[in-house]
C-alpha positions as CSV (number, residue, x, y, z in Angstrom):
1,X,0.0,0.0,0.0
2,X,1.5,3.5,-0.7
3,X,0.8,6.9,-0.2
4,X,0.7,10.5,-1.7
5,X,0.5,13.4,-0.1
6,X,-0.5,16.6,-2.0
7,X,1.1,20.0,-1.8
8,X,-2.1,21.2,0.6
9,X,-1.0,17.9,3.2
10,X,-3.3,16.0,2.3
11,X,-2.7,12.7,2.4
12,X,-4.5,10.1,-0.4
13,X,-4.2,6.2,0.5
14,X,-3.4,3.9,-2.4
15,X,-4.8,0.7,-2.5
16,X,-2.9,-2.5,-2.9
17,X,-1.3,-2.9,-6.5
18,X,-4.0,-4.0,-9.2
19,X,-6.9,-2.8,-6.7
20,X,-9.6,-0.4,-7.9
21,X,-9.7,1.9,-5.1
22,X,-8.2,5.1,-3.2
23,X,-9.1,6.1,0.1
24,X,-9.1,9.2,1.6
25,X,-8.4,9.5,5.4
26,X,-11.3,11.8,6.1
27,X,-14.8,10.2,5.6
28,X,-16.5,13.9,4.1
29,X,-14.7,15.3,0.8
30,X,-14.1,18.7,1.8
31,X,-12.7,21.6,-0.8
32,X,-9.0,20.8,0.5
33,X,-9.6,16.7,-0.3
34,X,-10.9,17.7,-4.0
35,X,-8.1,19.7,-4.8
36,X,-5.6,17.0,-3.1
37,X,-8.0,14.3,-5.6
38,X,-7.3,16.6,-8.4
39,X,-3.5,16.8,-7.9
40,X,-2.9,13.4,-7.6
41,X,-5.0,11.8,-10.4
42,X,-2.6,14.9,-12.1
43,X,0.7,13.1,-11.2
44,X,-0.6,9.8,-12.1
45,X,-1.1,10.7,-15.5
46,X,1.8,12.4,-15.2
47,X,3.8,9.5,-14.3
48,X,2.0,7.3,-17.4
49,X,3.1,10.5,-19.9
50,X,6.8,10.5,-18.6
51,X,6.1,14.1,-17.8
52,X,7.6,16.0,-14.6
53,X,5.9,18.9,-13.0
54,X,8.0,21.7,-11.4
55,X,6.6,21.9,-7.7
56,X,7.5,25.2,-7.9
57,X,5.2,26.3,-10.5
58,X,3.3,23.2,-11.1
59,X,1.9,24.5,-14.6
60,X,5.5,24.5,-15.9
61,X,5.3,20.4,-17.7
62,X,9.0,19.0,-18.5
63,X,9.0,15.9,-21.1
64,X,12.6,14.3,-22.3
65,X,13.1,13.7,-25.3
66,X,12.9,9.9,-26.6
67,X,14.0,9.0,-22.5
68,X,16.8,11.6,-23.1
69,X,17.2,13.1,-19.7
70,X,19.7,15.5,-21.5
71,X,17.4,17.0,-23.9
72,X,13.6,18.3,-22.9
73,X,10.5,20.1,-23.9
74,X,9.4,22.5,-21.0
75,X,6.0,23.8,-21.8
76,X,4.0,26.5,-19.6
77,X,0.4,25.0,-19.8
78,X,-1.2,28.2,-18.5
79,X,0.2,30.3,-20.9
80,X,0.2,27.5,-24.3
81,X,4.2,28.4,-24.9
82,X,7.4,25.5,-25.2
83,X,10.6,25.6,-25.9
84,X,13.6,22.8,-26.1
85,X,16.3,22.6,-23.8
86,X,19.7,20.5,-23.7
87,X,21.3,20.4,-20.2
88,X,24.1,22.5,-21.2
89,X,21.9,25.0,-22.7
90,X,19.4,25.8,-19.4
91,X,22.3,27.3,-17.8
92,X,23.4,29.4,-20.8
93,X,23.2,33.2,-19.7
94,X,21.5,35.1,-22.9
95,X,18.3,34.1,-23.2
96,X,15.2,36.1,-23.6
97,X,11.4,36.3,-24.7
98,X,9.8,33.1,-23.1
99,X,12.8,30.9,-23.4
100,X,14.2,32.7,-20.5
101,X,10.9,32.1,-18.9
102,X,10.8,28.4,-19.4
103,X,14.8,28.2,-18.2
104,X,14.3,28.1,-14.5
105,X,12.1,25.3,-15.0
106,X,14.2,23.6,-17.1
107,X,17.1,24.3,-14.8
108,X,14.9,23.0,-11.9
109,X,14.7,19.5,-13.8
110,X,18.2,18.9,-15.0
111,X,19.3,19.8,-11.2
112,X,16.5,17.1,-10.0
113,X,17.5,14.8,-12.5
114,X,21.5,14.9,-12.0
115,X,23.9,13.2,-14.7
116,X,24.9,9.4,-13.3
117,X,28.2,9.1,-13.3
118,X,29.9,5.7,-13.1
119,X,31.6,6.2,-9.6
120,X,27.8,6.9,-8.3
121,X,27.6,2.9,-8.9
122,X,30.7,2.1,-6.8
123,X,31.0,-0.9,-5.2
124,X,32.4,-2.1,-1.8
125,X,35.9,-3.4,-2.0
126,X,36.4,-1.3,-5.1
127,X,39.4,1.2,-5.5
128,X,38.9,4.0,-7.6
129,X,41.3,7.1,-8.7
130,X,39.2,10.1,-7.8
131,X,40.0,14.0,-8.9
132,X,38.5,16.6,-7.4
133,X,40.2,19.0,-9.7
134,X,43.7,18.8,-7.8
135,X,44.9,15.3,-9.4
136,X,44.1,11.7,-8.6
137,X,43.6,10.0,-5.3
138,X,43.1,6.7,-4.8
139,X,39.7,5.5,-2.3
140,X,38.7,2.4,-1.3
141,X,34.4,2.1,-1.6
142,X,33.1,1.1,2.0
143,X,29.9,-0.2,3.0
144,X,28.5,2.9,5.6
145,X,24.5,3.5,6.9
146,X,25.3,7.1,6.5
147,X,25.1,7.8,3.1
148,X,22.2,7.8,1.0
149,X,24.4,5.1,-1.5
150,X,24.7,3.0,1.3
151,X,28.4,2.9,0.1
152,X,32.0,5.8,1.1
153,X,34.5,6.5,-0.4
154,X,38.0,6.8,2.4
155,X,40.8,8.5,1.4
156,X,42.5,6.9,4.6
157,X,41.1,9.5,7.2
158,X,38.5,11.4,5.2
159,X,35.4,9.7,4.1
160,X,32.9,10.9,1.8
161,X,29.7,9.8,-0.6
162,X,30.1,8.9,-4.1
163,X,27.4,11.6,-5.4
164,X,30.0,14.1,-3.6
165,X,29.9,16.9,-6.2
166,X,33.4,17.8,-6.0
167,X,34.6,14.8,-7.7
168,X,35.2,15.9,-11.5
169,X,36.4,12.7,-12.6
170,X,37.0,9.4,-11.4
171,X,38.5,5.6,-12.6
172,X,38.3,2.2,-11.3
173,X,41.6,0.8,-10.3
174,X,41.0,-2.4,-8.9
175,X,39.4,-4.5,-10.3
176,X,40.7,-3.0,-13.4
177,X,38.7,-1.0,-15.9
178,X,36.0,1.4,-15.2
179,X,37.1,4.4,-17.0
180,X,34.6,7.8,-16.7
């Protein structure tokens, strides 16, 4: 059984998988439990269209292209206006008219949607040469409960997570191969 909550708190139970119902955990639908209804059914098609929805401005729709999280359509459903973005381009500084506009949003997806990187798939055991723009370092992977990768890199006496942003480039030393 799972659950969504909607941006107004409210909270919608989901039924068990393949079941034909949704409850609500209030027994009267009140204005706030429409809207939450409305929302969710919203994200579900959503979810079956591929399509992500900026929390921040929920009418702001990003689709990638054929699956490619690098390349996207943001349109603004309120006002009927789209535009294409690649990743690299969503950060570019001269933009104006409505591509300017649709940036943020498109911004606000590629930064939810972050590049995987083949040390983010590390394994325990592992070492890898890691450069955080100062050279290589070699790291062993360790298995940790702090890190939302379940996995650390150590550098001896400093330990950090494999989605640390600092790391610009990284390769797999033993076992061999593993290039990035």
């Amino acid at each position: 059984m799972g659950e969504f909550i909607a941006s107004n708190g409210v909270r919608i139970g989901l039924g068990v998988p393949g079941a034909e119902h949704v409850r609500l955990y209030e027994d009267i639908f009140t204005a706030r439990e429409v809207d939450a209804l409305r929302e969710f059914f919203q994200h579900e098609r959503d979810e079956q269209l591929g399509r992500w929805r900026w929390p921040e401005r929920p009418d702001y729709v990003v689709t990638p292209f054929d699956g490619d999280p690098d390349h996207v359509l943001v349109v603004q459903e309120s006002a009927g206006v789209a535009c294409e973005f690649v990743r690299a381009s969503a950060y570019g500084p001269s933009m104006s008219g409505y591509h300017s506009r649709l940036a943020p949003a498109a911004r606000a997806y590629f930064d939810a949607h972050p590049v995987r990187k083949p040390w983010h798939d590390a394994e325990p055991g592992e070492v890898w040469a890691l450069d955080h723009g100062h050279g290589e370092r070699a790291a062993i992977v360790l298995e940790a409960n702090t890190d939302t990768t379940g996995r650390l890199f150590s550098t001896g006496p400093t330990m950090f997570s494999p989605l640390n942003p600092t790391i610009v480039s990284a390769r797999r030393i033993w076992p061999e191969g593993g290039e990035s």
